[in-house]
N, C-alpha and C positions, 0 to 999 in steps of 0.2 A: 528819872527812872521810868516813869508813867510813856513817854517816847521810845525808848528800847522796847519796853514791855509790847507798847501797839504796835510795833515794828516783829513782835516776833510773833503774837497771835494773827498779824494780817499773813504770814508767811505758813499757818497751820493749815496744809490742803493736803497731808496724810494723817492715818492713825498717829506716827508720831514723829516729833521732830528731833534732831542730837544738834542741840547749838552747842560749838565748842569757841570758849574763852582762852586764848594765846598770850603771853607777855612775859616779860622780864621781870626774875625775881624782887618782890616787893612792890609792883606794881597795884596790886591790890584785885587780882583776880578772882580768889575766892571772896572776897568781899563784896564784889559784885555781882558773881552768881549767887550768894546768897540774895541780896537784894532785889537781883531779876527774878529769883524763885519765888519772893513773899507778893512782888508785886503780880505774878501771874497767877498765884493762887490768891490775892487779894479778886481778879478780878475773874476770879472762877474756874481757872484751866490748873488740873492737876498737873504740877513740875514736879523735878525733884533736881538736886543737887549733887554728881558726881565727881568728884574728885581724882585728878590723874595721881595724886599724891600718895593716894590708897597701895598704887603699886610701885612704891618704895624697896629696894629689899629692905632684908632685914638688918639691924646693925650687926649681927653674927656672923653673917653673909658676906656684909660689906669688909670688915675687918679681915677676913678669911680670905677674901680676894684680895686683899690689899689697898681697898678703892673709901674707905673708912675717912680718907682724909679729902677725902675730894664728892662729899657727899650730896647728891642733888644735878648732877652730872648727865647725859642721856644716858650711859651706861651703866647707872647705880638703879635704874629703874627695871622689873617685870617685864617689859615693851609688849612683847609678843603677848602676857594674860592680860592686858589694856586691849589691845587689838582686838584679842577673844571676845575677852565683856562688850565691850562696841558693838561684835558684831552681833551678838546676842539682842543685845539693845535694839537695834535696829529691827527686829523683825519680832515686836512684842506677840508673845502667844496669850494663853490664859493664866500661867505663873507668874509670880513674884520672880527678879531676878537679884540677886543682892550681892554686891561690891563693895571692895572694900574701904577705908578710911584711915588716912595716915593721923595719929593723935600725937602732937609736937608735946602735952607734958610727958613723954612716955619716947617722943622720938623716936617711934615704932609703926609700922602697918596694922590695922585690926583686922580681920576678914571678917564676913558679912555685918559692920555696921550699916551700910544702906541699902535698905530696902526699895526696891523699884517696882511698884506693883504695875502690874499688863493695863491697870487705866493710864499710867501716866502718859498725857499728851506731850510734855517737853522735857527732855532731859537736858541739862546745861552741864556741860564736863568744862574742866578747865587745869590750865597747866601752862609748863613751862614749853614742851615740844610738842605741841599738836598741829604745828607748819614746820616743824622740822625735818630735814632729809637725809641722815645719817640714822647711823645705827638702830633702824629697823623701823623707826618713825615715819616713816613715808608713807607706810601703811594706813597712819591713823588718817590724814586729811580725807581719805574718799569715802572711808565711814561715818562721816559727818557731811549733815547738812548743808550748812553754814559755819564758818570760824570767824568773831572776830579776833582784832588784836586790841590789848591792853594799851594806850600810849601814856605815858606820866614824864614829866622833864626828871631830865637823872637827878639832879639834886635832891628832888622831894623824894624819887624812888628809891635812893641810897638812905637818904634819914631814917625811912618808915622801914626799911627792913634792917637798920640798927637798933633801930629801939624794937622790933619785933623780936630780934634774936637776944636783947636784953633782958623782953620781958619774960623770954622762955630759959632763962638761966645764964647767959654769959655776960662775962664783966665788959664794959664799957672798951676797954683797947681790945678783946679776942671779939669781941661784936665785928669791930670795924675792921679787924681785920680779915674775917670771916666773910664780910662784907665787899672788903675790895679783893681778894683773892680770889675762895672758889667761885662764889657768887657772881662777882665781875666778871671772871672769866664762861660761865655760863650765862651769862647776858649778851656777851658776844657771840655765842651760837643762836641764841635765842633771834635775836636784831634780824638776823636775814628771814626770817618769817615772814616780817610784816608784811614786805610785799606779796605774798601770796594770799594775804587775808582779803574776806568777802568784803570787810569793813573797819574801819578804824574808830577806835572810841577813845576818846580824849577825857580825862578825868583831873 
C-alpha cells in the first residue's frame, strides 16, 4: 500500500487529484480506497473516499422500473448526478461538497454522508463502470485524473463476493446464485474496461 500511496502523492501537481478505482464486482475496490485513503492521510495528504455506489437508485425506483431484479447494472445507477458530483469535484472552490453513500445493511443510497471539504488533495472514487462506455458512463473517464483497474483471479473474486452478499443477509444458494447471474453478468461489462486503465493493480 506504502507504493500506490507514493505513486499517488508523486502524481499531486494540482490543487486536486480524482483517482478513480475500476473492477469487477467483489473485487475489493472499496477496500482498497479505503486503505489508499488511510495511507495518504497516514502520510499527511488530506483524501477522502468516494463512492460510485452512493448513486444507486433507490429500491422503490428500481422496483418501479422493473430493474429490481438485476440490481447493480449500469442502468440501475444516477449516471448523469455521478458525472455532476465529479464535475463538481474537480474544480474544489472554498465549500464542502458532499455525496452520497450507498449503506448495504439498509440496501439503500444516503445522501450527503460524505463530506469532501475544498482542502481535500485526493479524492479516490471507485466502482463498477468508471472505464465503461454504454449508458452514459463515458462521461466519467475524462473527469478523472487517473483510473486504475481492480485485477483479482475470478475464483478468489467470486468467493469474497459470496460471502459478502451472505454476510449482508442472503442464504448460502441465493448468494451464489446472485453471484453467478446478475453479478456475472455485470462483470462481463465491466472486463472491457481494463484495457482503458491508466494502471493495473494486482491484489
Amino acid at each position: 500500500m506504502t507504493e500506490l500511496a507514493d505513486e499517488v502523492l508523486a502524481s499531486l501537481v494540482r490543487p486536486r487529484l480524482l483517482l478513480g478505482i475500476a473492477g469487477q464486482p467483489g473485487a475489493g475496490k472499496s477496500t482498497l480506497a479505503s486503505e489508499l485513503v488511510g495511507a495518504l492521510l497516514a502520510a499527511g495528504t488530506t483524501a477522502v473516499h468516494v463512492p460510485m455506489d452512493g448513486f444507486h437508485l433507490a429500491q422503490r425506483e428500481l422496483e418501479w422500473l422493473g430493474r429490481a431484479d438485476r440490481k447493480g447494472a449500469p442502468d440501475t445507477f444516477d449516471v448523469d448526478g455521478y458525472v455532476a458530483l465529479l464535475a463538481r469535484l474537480r474544480a474544489p472552490g472554498g465549500r464542502t461538497v458532499y455525496a452520497p453513500e450507498f449503506r448495504r445493511e439498509i440496501e439503500e443510497p444516503v445522501a450527503g454522508a460524505v463530506a469532501v471539504g475544498p482542502d481535500a488533495r485526493v479524492v479516490v472514487t471507485e466502482g463498477n463502470y468508471l472505464l465503461h462506455d454504454d449508458h452514459g458512463w463515458d462521461q466519467v473517464r475524462g473527469l478523472l485524473d487517473t483510473v486504475w483497474y481492480l485485477d483479482l483471479p475470478q475464483t478468489t473474486r467470486v468467493e469474497r463476493l459470496v460471502a459478502r452478499l451472505e454476510r449482508h443477509g442472503r442464504s448460502p444458494d441465493d448468494a451464489r446464485a446472485w453471484a453467478s447471474g446478475p453479478d456475472e453478468r455485470n462483470a462481463r461489462l465491466v472486463a472491457p474496461g481494463r484495457s482503458r486503465a491508466d494502471r493495473i493493480v494486482r491484489r
